[in-house]
N, C-alpha and C positions, 0 to 999 in steps of 0.2 A: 474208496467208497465216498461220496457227497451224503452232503445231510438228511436228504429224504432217504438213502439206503440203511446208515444209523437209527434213524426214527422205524423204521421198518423194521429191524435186528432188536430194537427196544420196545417197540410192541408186544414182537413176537415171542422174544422171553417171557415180559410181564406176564401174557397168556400162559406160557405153559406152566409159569410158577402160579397163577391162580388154580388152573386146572390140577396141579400137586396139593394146594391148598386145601381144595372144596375135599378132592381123593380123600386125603387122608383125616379129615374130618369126617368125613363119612364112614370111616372105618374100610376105604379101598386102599389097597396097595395099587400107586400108580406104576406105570410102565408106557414109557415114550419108545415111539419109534420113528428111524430115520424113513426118508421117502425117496424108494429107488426111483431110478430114470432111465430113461436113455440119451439125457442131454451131456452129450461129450466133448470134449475138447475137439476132436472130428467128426461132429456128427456124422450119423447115416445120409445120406442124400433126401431120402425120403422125410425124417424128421425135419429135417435145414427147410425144407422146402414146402412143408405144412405149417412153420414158424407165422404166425398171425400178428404176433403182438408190434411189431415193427411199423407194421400198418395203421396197425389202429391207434397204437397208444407211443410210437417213436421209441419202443427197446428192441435193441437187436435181441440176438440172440444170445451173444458172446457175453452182451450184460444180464439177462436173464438167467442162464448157466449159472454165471456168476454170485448172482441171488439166490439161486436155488441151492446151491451149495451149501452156502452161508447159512440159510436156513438148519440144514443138517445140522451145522459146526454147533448152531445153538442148540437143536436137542442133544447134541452128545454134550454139551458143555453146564447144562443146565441140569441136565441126568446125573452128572457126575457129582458139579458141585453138591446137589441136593438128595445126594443117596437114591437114586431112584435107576435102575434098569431100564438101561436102554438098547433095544434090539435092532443094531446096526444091520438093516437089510440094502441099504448101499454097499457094504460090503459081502452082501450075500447072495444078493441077486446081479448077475451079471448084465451088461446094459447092449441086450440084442432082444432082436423081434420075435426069438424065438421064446421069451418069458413073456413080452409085452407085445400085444399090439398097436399103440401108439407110443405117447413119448413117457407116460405114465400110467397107462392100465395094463395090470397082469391079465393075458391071456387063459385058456383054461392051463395051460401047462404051466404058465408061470404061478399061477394062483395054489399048483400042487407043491 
């Protein structure tokens, strides 16, 4: 990962741990969750081929994947350190069209 992906991984912590912060000042119990997809190591055709950002901002997809994961890696990692529950729905929703309609919105049946 190059330095702007670290600066991004370092943000993104910072935020979740203010977001634990503010929580539990305020007397909430926080609760992180991961962010399923359907971005896969072989995507569907249809996703591969609604990929945008290639064009507009030069990531493929293969690096955005890549990001998005990482992402994850930090809430479960950030969860754990910091005692806080986290509800791995990467691991619980399965990454086809028949939960989501695009590459990250549940459908009505995924949303059940």
């Amino acid at each position: 990962m190059d330095n702007s992906g670290l600066f991004l991984m370092k943000k993104y912590e910072k935020s979740l741990l203010t977001f634990i912060a503010v929580c539990r000042s305020n007397g909430i119990i926080p609760v992180l969750i991961t962010e399923p997809s359907r971005f896969k190591s072989t995507p569907d055709k249809i996703i591969y081929d609604s990929f945008t950002l290639k064009d507009e901002f030069g990531i493929t997809y293969e690096q955005f994947k890549d990001v998005y994961d990482l992402f994850n890696d930090v809430i479960r990692k950030v969860g754990k350190s910091n005692h806080v529950t986290v509800i791995d729905l990467v691991d619980d929703i399965p990454q086809d069209r028949k939960y989501m309609y695009d590459c990250v919105h549940f459908n009505d049946y995924g949303s059940r």
